[in-house]
N, C-alpha and C positions, 0 to 999 in steps of 0.2 A: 504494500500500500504506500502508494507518494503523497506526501503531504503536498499541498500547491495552493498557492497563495494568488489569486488574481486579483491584477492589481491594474487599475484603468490609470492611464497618462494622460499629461496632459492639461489638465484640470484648468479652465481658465486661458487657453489659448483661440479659441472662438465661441458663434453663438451656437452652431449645430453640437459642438463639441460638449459644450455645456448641457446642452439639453440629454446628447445622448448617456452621457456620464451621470446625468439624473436620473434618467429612466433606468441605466443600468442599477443604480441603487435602488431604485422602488421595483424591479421585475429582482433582485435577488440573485445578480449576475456576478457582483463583483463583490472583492471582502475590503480592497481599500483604490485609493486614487491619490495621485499626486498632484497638487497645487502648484502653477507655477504664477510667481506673482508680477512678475514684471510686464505683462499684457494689459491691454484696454480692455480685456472682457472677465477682469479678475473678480469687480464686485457683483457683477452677473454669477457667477460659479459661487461664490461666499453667500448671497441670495438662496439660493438655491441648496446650499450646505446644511444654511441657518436653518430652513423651510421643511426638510428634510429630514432635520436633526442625526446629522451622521456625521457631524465636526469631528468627533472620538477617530474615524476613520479614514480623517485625511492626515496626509504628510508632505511635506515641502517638496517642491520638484526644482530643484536649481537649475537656473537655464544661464546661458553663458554665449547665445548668439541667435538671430531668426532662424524660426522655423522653414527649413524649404518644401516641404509638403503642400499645403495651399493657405492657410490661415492668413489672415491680413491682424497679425494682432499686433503688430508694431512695440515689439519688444524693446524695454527702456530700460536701460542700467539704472540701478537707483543712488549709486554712487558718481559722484561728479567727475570723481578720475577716471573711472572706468567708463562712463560715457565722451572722455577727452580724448583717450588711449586710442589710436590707428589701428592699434593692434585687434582691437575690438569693436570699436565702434565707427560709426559714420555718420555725421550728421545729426550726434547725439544719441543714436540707435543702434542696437546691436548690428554687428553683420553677419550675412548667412556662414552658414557652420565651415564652409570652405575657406574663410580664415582664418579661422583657430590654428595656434602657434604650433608648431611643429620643431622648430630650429633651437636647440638648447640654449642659443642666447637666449631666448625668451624665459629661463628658468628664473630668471632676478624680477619678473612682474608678481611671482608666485603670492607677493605682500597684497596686488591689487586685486587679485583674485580671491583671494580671503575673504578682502576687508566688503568686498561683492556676497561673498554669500552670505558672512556676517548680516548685511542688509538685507538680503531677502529672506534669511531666518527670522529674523526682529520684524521684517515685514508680516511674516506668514504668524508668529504668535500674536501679534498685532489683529489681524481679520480673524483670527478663528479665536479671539479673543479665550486663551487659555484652554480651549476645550478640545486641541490637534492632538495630532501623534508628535510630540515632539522628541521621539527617539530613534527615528526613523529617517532617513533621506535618499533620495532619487537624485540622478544624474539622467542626462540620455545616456545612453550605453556607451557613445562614441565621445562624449564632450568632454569625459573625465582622462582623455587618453592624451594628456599632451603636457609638457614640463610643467608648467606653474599652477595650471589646475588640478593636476595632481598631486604636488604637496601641496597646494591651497587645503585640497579635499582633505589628508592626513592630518592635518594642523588642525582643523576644525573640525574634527569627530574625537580629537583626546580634547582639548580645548571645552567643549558642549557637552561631553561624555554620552557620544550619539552610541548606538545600540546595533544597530542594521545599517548596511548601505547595498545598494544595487554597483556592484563594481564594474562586472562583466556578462555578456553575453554567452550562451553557449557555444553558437555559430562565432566567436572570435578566439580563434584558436592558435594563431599566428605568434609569431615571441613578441611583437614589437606590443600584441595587445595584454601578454604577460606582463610583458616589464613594466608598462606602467600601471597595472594591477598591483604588483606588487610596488612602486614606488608609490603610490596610491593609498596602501591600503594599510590599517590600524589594526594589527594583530587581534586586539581587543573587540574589534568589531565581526559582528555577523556577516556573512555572507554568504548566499545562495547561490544556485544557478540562477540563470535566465534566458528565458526566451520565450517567444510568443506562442498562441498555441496550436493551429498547426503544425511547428514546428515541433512544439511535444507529441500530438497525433499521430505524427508519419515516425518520428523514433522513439515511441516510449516503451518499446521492448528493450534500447538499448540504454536508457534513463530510467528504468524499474528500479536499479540500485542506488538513486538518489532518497535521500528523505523527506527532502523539503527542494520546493522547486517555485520561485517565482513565472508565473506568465503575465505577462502584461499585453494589455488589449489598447486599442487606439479606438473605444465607440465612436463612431458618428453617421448623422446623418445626410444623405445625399439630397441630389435638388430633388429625385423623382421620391422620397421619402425612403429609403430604405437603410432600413436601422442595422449595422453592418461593423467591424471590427475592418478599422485599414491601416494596420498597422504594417508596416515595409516589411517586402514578404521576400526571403533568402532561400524559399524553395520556389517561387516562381507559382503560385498557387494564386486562386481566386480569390479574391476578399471575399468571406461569406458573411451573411449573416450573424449577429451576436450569439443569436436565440439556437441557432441552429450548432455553434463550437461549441455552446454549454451541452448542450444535449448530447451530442458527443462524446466528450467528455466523464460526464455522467453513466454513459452507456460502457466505458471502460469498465466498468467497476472496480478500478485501480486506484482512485483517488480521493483523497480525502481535503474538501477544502478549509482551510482554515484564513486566519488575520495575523498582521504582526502582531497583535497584540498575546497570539496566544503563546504559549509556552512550550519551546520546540526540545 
């Protein structure tokens, strides 16, 4: 039996996105979801939390440049260096993920990347006014893989005495996404797999011997309404339905879902 924790992303990057991460919580799809706060459609998603009553259930999702998928949420550093920094920003605005630092010079910014999530941590206990998961934190799988966000990230989970992080993906297997796993990551801290959930579908004969296993979904809705999980897909599979991966799932009878919050 695999413990699996699904976990919706995202949280606060559009208006379909919001709704559909709503409905996943009132249909009984998802056990938590990531908040990211530096979008226009953050107090839409906190709305909606409050309304809800599932604040217990969320946890921070640090973003650290635009979304390219399709979201127009106009991603804003909440720190004034980090929205100065080239490195990062344009125009006062994050830029898409394709300029995130690569080049080991870039390991000496590692202070402004800190002092960045520092902010949208204090941001996110700020809206879920005390009632989040504050021991939990989200990256995208890809953002935490580059010099100074990756000690930024180390520094600020003994610092916070954070609990759980989402380090790595299953599908990154390669050394270069090792090593910054490991320069990354807080001994102290939990970590799972991950990956989305066809993904677990088409291998989980050879993931039975996991115990716990994060999947993270991407709900949303399309223009012709259809309530759908599009999360980037690394086997090349159809974005299906939400309603229809849970059933699935379900129909394993391999799995057991649980929350961070429970006791693994």
């Amino acid at each position: 039996m695999v413990k699996v924790i699904l976990n919706a992303d995202d949280f606060g990057k559009s208006v379909e996105r919001n709704r559909a991460i709503d409905d996943s919580f009132k249909q009984g799809l998802i056990c938590s979801a990531g908040l990211i706060v530096t979008g226009k459609h953050l107090k839409e998603a906190v709305d909606y939390m409050k309304k809800g009553g599932y604040s217990e259930k969320i946890h921070v999702h640090f973003n650290l440049s635009t979304n390219l998928l399709h979201e127009d949420s106009d991603d804003i550093p909440l720190t004034e260096a980090m929205r100065k920094d080239p490195t990062f920003s344009k125009n006062g605005k994050f830029i898409p993920y394709k300029g995130l630092p690569r080049n080991p010079k870039t390991v000496f910014k590692w202070k402004l990347v800190y002092n960045e999530l520092v902010a949208q941590y204090n941001k996110f206990i700020e809206v879920t006014e005390g009632k989040g998961d504050y021991k939990h934190v989200d990256f995208h799988l890809w953002y935490n893989l580059s010099w100074p966000s990756s000690i930024a990230l180390n520094k600020f989970t003994r610092k916070y005495k954070i609990e759980s992080v989402r380090y790595i993906g299953l599908h990154q297997k390669a050394f270069k996404y090792r090593f910054f796993r490991a320069l990354s990551r807080n001994p102290r801290v939990k970590q799972f797999p991950a990956t989305n959930i066809d993904y677990f579908l088409a291998k989980q004969k050879t993931l039975s011997q996991e115990k716990v296993i994060e999947l993270y979904c991407h709900p949303n809705y399309k223009e012709d309404g259809t309530f759908l999980d599009d999360s980037p897909s690394y086997l090349k599979h159809e974005r299906r339905p939400m309603i229809d991966q849970i059933q699935d799932l379900r129909a394993t009878g391999n799995v057991e879902f649980i929350s961070w919050e429970d006791k693994f």
